[in-house]
C-alpha positions as CSV (number, residue, x, y, z in Angstrom):
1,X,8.2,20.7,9.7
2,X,4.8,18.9,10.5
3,X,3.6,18.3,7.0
4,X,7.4,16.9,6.3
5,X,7.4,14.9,9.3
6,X,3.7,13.0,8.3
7,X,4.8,12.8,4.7
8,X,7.9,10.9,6.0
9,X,5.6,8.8,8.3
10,X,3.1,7.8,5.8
11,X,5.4,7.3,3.4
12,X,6.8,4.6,5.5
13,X,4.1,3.0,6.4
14,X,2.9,2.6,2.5
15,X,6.1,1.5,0.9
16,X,6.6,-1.0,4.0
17,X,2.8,-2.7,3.4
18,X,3.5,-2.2,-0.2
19,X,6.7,-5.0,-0.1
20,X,3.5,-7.4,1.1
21,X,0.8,-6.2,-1.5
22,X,3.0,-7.9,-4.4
23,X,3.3,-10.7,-3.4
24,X,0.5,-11.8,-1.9
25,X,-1.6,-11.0,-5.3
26,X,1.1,-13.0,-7.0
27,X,1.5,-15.6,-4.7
28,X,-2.4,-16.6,-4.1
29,X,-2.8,-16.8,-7.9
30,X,0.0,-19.3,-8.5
31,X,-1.2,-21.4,-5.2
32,X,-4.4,-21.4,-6.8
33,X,-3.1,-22.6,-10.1
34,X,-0.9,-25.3,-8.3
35,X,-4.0,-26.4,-6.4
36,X,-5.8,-26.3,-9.9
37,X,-3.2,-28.5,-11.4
38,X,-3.9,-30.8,-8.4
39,X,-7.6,-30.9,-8.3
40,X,-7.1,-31.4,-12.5
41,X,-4.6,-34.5,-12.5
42,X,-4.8,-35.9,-8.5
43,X,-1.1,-35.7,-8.9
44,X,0.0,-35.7,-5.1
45,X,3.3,-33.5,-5.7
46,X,0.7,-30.4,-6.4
47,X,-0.7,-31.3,-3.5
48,X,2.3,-31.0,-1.3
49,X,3.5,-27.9,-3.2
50,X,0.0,-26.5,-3.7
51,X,0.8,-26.3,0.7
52,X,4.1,-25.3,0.7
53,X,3.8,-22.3,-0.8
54,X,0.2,-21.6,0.4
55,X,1.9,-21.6,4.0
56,X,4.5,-18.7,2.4
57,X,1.7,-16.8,1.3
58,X,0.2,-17.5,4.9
59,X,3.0,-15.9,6.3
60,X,3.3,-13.1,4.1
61,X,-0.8,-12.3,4.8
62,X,-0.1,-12.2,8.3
63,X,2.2,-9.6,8.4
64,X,1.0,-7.5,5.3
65,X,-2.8,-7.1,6.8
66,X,-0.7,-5.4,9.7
67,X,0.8,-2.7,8.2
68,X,-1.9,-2.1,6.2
69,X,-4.2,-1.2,8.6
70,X,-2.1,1.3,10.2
71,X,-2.3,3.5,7.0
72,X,-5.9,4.1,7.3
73,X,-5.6,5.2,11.2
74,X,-3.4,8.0,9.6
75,X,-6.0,9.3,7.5
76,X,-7.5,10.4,10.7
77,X,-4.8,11.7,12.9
78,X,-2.1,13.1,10.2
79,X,-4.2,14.0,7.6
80,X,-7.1,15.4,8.9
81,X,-7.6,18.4,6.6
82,X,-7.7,16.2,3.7
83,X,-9.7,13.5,5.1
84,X,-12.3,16.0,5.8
85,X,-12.0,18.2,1.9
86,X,-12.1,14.1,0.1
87,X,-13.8,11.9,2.4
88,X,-17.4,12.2,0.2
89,X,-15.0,11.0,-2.8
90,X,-12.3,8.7,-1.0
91,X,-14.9,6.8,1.0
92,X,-16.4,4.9,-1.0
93,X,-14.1,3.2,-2.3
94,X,-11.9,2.6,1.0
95,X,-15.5,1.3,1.9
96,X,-16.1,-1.4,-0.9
97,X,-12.7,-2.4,-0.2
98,X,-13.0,-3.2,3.5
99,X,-16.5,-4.5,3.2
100,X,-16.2,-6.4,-0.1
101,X,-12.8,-7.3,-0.9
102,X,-11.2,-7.8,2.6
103,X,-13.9,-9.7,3.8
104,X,-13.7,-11.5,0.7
105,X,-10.0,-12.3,0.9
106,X,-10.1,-13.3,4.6
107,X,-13.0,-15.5,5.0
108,X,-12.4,-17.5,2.1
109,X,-8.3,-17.9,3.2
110,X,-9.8,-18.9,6.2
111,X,-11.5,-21.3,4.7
112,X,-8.8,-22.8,2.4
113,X,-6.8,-23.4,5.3
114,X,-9.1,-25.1,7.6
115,X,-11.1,-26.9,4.9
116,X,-8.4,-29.4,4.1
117,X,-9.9,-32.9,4.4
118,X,-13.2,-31.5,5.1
119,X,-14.3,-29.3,2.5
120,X,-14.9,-31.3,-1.0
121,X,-12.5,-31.2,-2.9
122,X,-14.2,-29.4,-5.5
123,X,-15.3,-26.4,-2.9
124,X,-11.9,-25.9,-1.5
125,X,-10.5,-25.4,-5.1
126,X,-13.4,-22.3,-5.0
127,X,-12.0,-20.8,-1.7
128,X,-8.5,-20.6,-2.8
129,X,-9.9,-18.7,-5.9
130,X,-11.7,-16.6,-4.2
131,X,-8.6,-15.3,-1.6
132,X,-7.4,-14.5,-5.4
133,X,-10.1,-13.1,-6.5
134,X,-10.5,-11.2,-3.0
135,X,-6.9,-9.7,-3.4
136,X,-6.7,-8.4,-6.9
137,X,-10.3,-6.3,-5.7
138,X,-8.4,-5.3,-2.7
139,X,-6.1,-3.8,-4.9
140,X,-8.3,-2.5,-7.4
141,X,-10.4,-0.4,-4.5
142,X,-7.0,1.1,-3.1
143,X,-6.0,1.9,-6.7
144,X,-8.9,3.7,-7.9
145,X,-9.1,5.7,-4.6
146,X,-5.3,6.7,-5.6
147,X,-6.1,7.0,-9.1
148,X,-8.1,10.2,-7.7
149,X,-5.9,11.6,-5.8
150,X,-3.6,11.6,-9.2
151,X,-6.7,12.6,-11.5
152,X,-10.2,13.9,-10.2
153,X,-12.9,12.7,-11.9
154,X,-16.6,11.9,-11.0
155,X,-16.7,14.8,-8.4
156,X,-18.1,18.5,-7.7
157,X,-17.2,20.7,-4.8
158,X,-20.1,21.8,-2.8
159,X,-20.7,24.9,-0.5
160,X,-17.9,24.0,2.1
161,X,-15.9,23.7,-0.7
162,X,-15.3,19.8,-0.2
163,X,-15.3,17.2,-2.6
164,X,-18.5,14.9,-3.0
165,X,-18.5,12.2,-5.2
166,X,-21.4,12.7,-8.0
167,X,-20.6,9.8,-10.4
168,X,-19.6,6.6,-9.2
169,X,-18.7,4.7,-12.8
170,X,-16.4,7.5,-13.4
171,X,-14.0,6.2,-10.6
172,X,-13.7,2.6,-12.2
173,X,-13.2,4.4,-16.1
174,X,-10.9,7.1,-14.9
175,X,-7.7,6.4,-17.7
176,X,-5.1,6.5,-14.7
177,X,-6.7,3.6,-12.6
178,X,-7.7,1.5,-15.6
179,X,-3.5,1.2,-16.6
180,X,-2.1,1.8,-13.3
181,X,-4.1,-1.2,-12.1
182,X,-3.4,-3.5,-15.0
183,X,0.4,-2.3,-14.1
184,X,0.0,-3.2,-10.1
185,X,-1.5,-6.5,-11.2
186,X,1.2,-7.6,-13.7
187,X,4.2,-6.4,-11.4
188,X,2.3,-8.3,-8.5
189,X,2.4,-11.9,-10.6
190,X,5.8,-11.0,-12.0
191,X,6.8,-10.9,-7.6
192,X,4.8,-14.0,-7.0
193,X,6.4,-15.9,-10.2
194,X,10.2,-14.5,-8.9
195,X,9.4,-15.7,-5.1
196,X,8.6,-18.7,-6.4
197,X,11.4,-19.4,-9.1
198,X,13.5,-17.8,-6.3
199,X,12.8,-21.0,-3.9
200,X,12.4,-23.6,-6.6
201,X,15.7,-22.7,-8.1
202,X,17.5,-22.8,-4.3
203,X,16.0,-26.6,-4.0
204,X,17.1,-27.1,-7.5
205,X,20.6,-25.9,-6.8
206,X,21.0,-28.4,-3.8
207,X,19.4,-31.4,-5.5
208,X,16.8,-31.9,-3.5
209,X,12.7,-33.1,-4.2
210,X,13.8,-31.5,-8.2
211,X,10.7,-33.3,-9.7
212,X,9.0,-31.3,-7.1
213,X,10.4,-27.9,-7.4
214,X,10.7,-28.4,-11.1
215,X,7.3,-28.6,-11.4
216,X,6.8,-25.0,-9.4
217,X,10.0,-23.0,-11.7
218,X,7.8,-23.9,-14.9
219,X,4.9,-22.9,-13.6
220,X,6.8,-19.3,-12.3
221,X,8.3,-19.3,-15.4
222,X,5.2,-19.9,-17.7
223,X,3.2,-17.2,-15.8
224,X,6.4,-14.7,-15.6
225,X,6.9,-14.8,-19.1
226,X,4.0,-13.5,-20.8
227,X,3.6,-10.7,-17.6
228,X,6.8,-9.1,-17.9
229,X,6.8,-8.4,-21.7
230,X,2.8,-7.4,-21.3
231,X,4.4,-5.0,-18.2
232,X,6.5,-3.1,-20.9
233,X,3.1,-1.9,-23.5
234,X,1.4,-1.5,-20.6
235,X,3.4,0.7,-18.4
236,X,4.4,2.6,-22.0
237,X,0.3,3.2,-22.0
238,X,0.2,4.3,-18.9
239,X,3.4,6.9,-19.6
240,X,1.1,8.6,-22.1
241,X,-1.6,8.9,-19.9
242,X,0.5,10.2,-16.9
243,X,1.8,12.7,-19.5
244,X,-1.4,13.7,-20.5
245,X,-3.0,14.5,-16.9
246,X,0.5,15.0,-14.7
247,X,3.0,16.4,-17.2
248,X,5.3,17.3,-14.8
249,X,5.8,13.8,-13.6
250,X,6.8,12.9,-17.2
251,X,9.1,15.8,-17.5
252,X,10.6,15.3,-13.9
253,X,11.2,11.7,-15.1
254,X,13.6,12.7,-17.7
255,X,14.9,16.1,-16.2
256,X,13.9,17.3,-19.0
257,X,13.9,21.8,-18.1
258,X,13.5,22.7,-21.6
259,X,10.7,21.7,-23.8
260,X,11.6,19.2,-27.1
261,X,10.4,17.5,-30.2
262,X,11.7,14.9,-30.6
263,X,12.6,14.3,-27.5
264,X,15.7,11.5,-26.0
265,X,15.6,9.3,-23.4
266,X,19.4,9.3,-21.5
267,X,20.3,6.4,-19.9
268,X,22.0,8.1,-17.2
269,X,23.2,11.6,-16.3
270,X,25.5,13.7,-14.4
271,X,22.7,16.4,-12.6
272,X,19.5,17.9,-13.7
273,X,18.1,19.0,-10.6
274,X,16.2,21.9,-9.3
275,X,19.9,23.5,-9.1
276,X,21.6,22.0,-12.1
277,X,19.1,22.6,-15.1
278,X,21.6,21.8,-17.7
279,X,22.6,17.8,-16.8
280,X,25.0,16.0,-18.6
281,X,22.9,13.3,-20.4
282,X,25.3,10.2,-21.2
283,X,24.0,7.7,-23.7
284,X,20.9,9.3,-25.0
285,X,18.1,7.0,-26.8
286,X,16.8,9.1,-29.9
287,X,13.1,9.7,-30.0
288,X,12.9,7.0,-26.8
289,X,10.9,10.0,-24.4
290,X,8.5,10.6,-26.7
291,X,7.5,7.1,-27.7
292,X,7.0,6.8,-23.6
293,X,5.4,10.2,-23.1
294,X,3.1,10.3,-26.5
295,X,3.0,7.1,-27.7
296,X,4.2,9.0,-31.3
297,X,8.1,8.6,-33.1
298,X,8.3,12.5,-32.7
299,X,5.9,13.9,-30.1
300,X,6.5,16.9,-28.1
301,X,7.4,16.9,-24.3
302,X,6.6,19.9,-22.8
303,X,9.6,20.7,-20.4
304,X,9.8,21.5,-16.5
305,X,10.0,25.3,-17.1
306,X,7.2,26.2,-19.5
307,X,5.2,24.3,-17.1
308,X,6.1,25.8,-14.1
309,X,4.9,29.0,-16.1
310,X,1.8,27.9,-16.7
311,X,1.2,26.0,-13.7
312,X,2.1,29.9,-11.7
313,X,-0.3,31.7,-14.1
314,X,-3.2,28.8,-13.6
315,X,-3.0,28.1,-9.8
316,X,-1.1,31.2,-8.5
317,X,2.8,31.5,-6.7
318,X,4.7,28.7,-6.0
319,X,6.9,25.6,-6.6
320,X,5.2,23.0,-8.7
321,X,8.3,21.2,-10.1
322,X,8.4,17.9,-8.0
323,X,12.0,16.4,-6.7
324,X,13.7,15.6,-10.0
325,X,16.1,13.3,-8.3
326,X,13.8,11.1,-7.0
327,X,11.6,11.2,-10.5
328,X,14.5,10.4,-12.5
329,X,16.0,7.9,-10.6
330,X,13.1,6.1,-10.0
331,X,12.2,6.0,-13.2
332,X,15.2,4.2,-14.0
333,X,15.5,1.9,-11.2
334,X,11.8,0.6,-12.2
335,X,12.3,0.4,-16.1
336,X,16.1,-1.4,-15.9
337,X,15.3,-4.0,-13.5
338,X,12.1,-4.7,-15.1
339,X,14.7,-5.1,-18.6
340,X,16.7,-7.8,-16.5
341,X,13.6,-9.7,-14.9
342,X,12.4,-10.0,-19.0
343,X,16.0,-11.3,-19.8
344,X,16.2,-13.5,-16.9
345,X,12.7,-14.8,-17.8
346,X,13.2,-15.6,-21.4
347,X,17.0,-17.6,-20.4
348,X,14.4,-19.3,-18.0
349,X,12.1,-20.1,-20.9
350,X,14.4,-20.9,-22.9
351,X,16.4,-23.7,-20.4
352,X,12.7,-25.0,-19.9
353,X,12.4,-26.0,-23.8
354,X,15.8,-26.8,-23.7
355,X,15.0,-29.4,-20.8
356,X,17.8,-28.1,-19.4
357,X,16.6,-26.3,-16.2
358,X,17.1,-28.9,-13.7
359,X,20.9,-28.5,-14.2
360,X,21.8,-25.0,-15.5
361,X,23.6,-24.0,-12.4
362,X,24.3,-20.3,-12.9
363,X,21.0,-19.8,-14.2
364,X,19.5,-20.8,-11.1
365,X,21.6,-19.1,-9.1
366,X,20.9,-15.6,-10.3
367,X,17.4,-17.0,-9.8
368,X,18.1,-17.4,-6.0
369,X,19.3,-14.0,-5.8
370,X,16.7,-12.1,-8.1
371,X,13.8,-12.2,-5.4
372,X,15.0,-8.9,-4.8
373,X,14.2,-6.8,-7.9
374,X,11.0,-6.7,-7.7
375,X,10.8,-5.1,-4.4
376,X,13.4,-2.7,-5.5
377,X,11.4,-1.9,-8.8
378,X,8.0,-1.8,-7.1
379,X,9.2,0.6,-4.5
380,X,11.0,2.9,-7.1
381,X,7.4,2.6,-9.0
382,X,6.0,4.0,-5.7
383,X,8.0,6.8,-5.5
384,X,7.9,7.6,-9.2
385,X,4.2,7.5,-9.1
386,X,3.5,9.7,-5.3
387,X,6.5,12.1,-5.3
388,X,5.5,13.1,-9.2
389,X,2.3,14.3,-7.7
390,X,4.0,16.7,-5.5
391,X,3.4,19.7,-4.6
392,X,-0.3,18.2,-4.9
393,X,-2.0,15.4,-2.7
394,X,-4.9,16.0,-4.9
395,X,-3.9,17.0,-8.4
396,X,-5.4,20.5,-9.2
397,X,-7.3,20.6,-6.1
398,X,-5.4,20.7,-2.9
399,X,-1.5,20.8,-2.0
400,X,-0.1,18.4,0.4
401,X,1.1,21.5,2.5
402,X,-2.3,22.3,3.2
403,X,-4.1,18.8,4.3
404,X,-2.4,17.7,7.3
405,X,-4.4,18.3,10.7
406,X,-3.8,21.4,12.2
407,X,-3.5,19.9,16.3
408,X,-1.0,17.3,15.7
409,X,2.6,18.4,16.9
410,X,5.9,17.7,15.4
411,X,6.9,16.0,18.7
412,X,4.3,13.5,18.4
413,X,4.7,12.8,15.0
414,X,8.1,11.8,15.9
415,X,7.3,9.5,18.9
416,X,5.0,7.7,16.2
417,X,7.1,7.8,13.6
418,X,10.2,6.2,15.8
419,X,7.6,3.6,17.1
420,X,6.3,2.7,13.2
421,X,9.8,2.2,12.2
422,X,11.0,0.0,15.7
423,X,7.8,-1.8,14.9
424,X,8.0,-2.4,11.0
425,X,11.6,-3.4,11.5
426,X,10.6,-6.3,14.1
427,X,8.1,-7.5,12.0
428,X,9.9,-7.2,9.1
429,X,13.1,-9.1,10.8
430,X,10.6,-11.8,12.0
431,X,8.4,-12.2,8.4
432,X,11.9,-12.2,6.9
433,X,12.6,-15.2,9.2
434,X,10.0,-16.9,9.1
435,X,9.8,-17.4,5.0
436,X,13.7,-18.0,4.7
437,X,12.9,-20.9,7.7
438,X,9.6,-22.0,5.8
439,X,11.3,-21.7,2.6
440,X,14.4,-23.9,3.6
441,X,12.6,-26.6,6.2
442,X,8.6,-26.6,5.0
443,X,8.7,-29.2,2.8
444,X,8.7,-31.8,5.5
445,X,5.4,-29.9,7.3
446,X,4.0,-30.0,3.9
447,X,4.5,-33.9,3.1
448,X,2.9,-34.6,6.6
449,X,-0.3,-32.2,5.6
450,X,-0.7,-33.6,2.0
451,X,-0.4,-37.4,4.0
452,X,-3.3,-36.8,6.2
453,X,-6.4,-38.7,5.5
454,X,-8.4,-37.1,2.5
455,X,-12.2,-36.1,3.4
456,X,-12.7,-38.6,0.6
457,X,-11.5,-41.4,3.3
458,X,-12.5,-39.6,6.6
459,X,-16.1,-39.0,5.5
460,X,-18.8,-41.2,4.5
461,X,-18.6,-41.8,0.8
462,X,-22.6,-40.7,0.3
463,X,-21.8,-37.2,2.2
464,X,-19.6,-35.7,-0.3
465,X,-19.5,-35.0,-4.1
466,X,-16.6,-34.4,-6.0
């Protein structure tokens, strides 16, 4: 009942901050490139949306650095028994990332948004680069530190029996955090490029500042494109590798029981779960599971029940079959939305050669409305990447029913749990709020901002350099 009850609180705490991550990766890179286009071409339109948007990803930083920080405290209270068996491993880099990357990320946003008419131009173009730069190591830190949990490299076990890290490269070459961060970083700039296509294509819609917001859907558009077919040969890589070190996640992801060569890929089917071993597989893709799990026309999967064999006979008694529901659903929510982002992208791409963007009417109104699957596929990503771990929190090395602290009670787990989801839900009301208001009435704010006296007028001309 405890270890359910902090598996249910920290997974709500993670795939909350997680709707934040995303976007804020995505977001500072295309305010960075807009701010690039300005600083290149002293076209005041950048200018003006080079702020507007900056202010969304403002708001979004605000809220996200919140419920990120709460995920660390729960290290300490819920998961005490694993803090203490990977702390000489998990440390460093939870370490690099608050002293390095954070620091990075804040100070320089900081910066950016106080260094407007005083910083040269050519130095506030750096600090909006570096909040960039700042998030994607953020991410990379946090990824590699998960990328251990899923496959243990760089490590031995001393006396106590806890891990201590003996081989710090081994962390930034480990195969799982080398794809699954190139796969975090593409879906984060394919959720910055839909925000913003989302809000160009609502101004678009009503007619109003188009030159302006036309200016923003190409540049979504041009950075969406090539990231969401690069998203497909990447997350394919990073199948094969997942089938490689976690088979059972691949396996789980197809409800696949029996072993096969070839092997199909079902679009959908009718059970398959821990009770229902024989599903009924409607629509099945020849060969499609193996191209995913081996990278190979033919190659073998090996199914759910030969691995719970050997998994028993390696590691001794128990359940090793993660939830197959969640796996296979999951794995489907994540690949078919990420199919419709790609054919929603190239219709974009397509209107924008055209020239016929400005007035293609359904096309940006599917736009409007398609903000949401990303959230929806990065959340399903989530699950299909933690629950396919399970029983493990460290794969091979220590079961999630074994690492959380010993003192903490059910009952106050679920006063904390009750207050994270109160809490998450006001914030998340009032970020929601705040970006639909921004989004709708910023524009205004942002043509006052971008009017302001530039440093180049407010400041002698021998001070500054461009």
């Amino acid at each position: 009942m405890v270890n359910d009850l902090a598996r249910w609180q920290f997974a709500t705490t993670i795939i909350y901050h997680f709707f934040f991550v995303p976007v804020t990766i995505g977001l500072a890179f295309l305010v960075a490139v807009l701010q690039t286009a300005w600083y290149r071409t002293d076209n005041p339109d950048y200018k003006r949306m080079t702020r507007f948007f900056g202010t969304l990803l403002l708001i979004n930083v605000a809220i996200g650095v919140v419920t990120g920080l709460v995920q660390e405290f729960q290290f300490g209270m819920n998961w005490s028994t694993y803090s203490r068996f990977v702390g000489g491993v998990f440390g460093a880099p939870l370490a690099m990332e608050g002293i390095l990357a954070f620091f990075l990320e804040s100070t320089f946003l900081g910066l950016w948004l106080f260094g407007w008419n005083h910083l040269p131009k050519r130095v506030h173009l750096a600090t909006i680069w570096a909040v960039a730069l700042g998030s994607l190591l953020s991410a990379m830190f946090i990824l590699m530190a998960n990328s251990w949990m899923q496959h243990p490299v760089g490590y031995r076990l001393n006396r106590s029996g806890q891990a201590v890290l003996t081989n710090v490269w081994a962390l930034f070459v480990n195969p799982t955090f080398v794809w699954g961060y190139a796969h975090v970083v593409l879906a984060s700039l394919i959720t910055g490029s839909l925000v913003m296509l989302s809000v160009s294509a609502w101004y678009l819609r009503k007619q109003r500042h188009v030159e302006s917001f036309h200016r923003t859907a190409r540049v979504a558009l041009i950075v969406l494109i090539p990231a969401i077919v690069i998203q497909f040969t990447v997350g394919n890589q990073l199948g094969v590798i997942e089938a490689h070190y976690q088979p059972m996640k691949i396996a789980a992801s197809e409800a696949q029981w029996s072993s096969c060569k070839p092997c199909s890929f079902s679009v959908v089917q009718i059970g398959g779960g821990a009770n229902d071993k024989t599903p009924s597989q409607i629509i099945e893709v020849p060969h499609l599971l193996s191209v995913l799990a081996t990278g190979t026309w033919s190659g073998p999967v090996t199914g759910l029940n030969e691995l719970q064999t050997q998994y028993q006979a390696r590691y001794g008694p128990g359940n090793y079959v993660p939830d197959v529901f969640i796996q296979y659903w999951s794995m489907r929510v994540m690949s078919y939305l990420a199919s419709l982002i790609t054919l929603l992208a190239l219709w974009g791409g397509w209107l924008l050669y055209r020239g016929k963007l400005r007035s293609a009417r359904l096309f940006l109104l599917v736009s409007v409305w398609a903000v949401i699957t990303p959230f929806l596929m990065n959340t399903a990503g989530w699950l299909l990447t933690e629950s396919g771990r399970q029983p493990w929190i460290v794969q091979g090395l220590q079961k999630t029913v074994n690492a959380n602290s010993p003192s903490v009670s059910a009952t106050e787990i679920w006063i904390s749990l009750s207050v994270f989801v109160l809490s998450y839900t006001v914030l998340g009301a009032v970020d929601l709020y705040l970006m639909l208001r921004y989004s709708r009435h910023g524009l205004a704010q942002a043509d006052a901002e971008a009017a302001e006296p530039s440093a180049a007028t407010a400041t002698p001309a021998h001070a500054l350099t461009y």
